[in-house]
N, C-alpha and C positions, 0 to 999 in steps of 0.2 A: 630149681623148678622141677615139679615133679610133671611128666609125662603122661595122661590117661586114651586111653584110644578108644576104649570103649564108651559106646553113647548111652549117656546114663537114663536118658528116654527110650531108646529102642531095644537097648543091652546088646545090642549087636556091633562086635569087632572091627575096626578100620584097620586091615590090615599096611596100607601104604598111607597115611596121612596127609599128606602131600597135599594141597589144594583144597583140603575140606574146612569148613567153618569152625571155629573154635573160641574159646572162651579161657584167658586166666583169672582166674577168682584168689586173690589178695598179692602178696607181693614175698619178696624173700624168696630160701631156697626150700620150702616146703610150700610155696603158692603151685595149686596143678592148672596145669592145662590143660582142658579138656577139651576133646574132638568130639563133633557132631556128623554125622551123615550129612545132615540137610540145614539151612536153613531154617525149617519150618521147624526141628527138633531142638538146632539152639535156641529159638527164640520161646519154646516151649519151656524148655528149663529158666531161661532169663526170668519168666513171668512168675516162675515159683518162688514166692515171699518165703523167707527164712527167718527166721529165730535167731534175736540175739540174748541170751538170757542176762549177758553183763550190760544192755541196754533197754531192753525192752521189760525190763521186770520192774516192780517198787522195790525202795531200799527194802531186802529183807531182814537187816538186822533187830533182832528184837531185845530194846532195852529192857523188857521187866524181868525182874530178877526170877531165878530158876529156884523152887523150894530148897534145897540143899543151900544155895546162899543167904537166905536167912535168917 
């Protein structure tokens, strides 16, 4: 797990962590954990919808053939 201190709403440093509000976002040993100041900061990040381009997009494969195949 990666460790972030910094609030990614306020950009300002938690120096002691300890007791502050946080968030891990996915799992394994590259999931972070992110500190918040407040309350009102984590739940500000919660709300921001994210992008998944492997789920959220249409297949982009495109069958038709490229001129050089031909």
């Amino acid at each position: 797990m990666r460790i972030e201190t910094t609030d990614p709403i306020t950009g300002n440093t938690i120096t002691n962590p300890d007791g502050y509000p946080f968030v891990v976002e996915g799992s394994g040993a590259n999931a972070p954990k992110i500190y918040f100041e407040s309350e009102d900061s984590r739940n500000a990040h919660l709300e921001i919808e994210l992008e998944h381009p492997d789920k959220d997009l249409p297949n982009r494969d495109n069958p038709a053939r490229m001129r050089e195949e031909r």
